[in-house]
C-alpha positions in Angstrom: 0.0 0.0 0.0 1.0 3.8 -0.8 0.7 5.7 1.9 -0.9 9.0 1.7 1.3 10.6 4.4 5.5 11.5 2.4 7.2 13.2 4.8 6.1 13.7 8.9 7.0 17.0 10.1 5.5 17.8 13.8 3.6 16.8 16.8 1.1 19.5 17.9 0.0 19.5 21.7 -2.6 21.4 23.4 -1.3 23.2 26.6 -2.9 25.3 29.3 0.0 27.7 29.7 2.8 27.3 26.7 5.5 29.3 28.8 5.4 26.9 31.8 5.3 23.8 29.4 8.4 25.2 27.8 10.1 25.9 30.7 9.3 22.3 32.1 10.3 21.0 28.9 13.7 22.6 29.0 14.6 22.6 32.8 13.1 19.1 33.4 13.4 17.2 30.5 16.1 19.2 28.5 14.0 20.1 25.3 14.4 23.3 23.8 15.1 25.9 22.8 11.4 27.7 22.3 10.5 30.1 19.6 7.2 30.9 21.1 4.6 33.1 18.2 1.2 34.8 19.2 -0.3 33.5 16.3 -3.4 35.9 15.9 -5.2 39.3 13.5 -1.9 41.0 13.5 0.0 38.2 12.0 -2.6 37.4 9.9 -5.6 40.0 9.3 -7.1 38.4 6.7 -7.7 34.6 7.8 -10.5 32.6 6.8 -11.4 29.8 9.0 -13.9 27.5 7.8 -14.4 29.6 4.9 -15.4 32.6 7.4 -13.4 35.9 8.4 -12.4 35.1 11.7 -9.0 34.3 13.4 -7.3 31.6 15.6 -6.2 33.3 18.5 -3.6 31.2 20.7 0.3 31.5 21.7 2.3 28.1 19.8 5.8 27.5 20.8 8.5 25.4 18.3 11.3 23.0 18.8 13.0 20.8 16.5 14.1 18.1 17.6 15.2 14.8 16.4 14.4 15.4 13.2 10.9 17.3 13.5 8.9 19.9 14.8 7.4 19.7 18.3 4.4 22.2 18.8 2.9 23.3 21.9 -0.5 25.2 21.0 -2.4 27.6 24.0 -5.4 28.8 22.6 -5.9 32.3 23.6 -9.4 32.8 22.0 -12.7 31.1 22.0 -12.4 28.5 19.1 -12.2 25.1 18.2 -8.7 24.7 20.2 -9.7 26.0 23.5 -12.9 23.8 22.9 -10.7 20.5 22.6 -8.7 21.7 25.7 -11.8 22.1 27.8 -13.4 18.4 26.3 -9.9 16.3 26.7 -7.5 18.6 28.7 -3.8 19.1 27.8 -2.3 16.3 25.6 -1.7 15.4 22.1 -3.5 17.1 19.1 -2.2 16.5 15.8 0.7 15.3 13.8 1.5 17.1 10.8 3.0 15.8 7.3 3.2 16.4 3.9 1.1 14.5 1.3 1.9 12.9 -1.4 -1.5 14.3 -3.0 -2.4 18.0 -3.8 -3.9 19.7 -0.9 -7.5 19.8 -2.1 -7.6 16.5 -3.5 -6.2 14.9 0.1 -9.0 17.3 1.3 -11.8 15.1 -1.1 -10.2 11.8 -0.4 -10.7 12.4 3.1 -14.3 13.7 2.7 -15.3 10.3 0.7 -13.5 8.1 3.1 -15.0 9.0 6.6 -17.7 11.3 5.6 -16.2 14.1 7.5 -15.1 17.6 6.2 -11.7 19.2 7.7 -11.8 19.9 11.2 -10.5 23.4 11.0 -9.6 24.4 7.3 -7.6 28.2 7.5 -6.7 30.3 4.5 -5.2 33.7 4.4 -7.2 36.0 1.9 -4.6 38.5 0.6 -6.1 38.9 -2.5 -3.2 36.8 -4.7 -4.0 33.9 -5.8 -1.2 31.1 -4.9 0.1 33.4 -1.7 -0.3 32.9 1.8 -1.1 29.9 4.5 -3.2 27.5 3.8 -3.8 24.4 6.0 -6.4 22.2 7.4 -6.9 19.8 10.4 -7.9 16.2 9.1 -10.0 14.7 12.0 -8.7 11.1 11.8 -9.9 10.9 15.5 -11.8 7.5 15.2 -9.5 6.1 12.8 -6.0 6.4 14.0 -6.7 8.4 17.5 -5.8 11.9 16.5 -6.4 14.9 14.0 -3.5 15.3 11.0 -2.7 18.5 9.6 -2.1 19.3 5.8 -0.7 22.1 4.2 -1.3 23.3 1.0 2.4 23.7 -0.7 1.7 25.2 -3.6 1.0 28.4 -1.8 3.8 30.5 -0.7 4.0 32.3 2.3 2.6 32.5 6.2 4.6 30.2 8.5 7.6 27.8 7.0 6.3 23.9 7.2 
């Protein structure tokens, strides 16, 4: 079989406070350093999510580390994140990966095959076509335990994968 999934690139994990995770990350277990982002409007005014003007508030802190990227997420802002946090608590979210099919056609496949659209699907609306982020939370919940996150590559711009 071909798997879907070419290249894994991060683990994404729900926190309640990212710089006291980071900090017990790094004193206790020796993981860091941190480049922690308030990922909100004034990085990106002009985010759709779920096809809607509206913006995913939180603070997200980045380590590689062997070999990939370890995210913590805190979500600042009523949304979909600080629901999950509220339902489930801290832990693991997501893993994220590169496909080996175009964006939007991963983005069908996974519609067909569980029935479910994305769980959170953001764009940034700039006005030029083929710029800006683009990515979108596969809820693969039932089916392998957690959500995966796509990006669209052909787009340039927003955060480096």
């Amino acid at each position: 079989m071909n798997t879907q999934f070419s290249k894994f690139l991060q683990i994404g994990i729900i926190v309640e406070d990212v710089e006291a995770a980071t900090k017990r990350y790094e004193e206790e277990y020796g993981i860091g350093p941190w480049n922690i982002i308030e990922f909100g409007p004034k990085m990106f005014p002009k985010m759709l999510v779920n096809g809607e003007p509206g913006m995913l508030e939180m603070k997200n802190a980045f380590c590689q580390i062997y070999g990939f990227e370890l995210e913590l997420i805190q979500p600042v802002s009523d949304s979909p994140y600080k629901k999950w946090l509220k339902e489930h608590g801290p832990g693991l979210h997501h893993i994220a990966v590169i496909t080996r099919d175009g964006f939007k056609d991963v983005i069908s496949e996974h519609e067909k095959l569980t029935g479910k659209k994305p769980w959170i699907w953001c764009k940034e609306d700039n006005g030029k076509d083929g710029e800006g982020m683009e990515f979108a939370y596969l809820d693969l919940v039932k089916e392998l335990g957690l959500f995966v996150e796509i990006y669209n590559e052909d787009k340039k711009g927003g955060l480096e994968a």
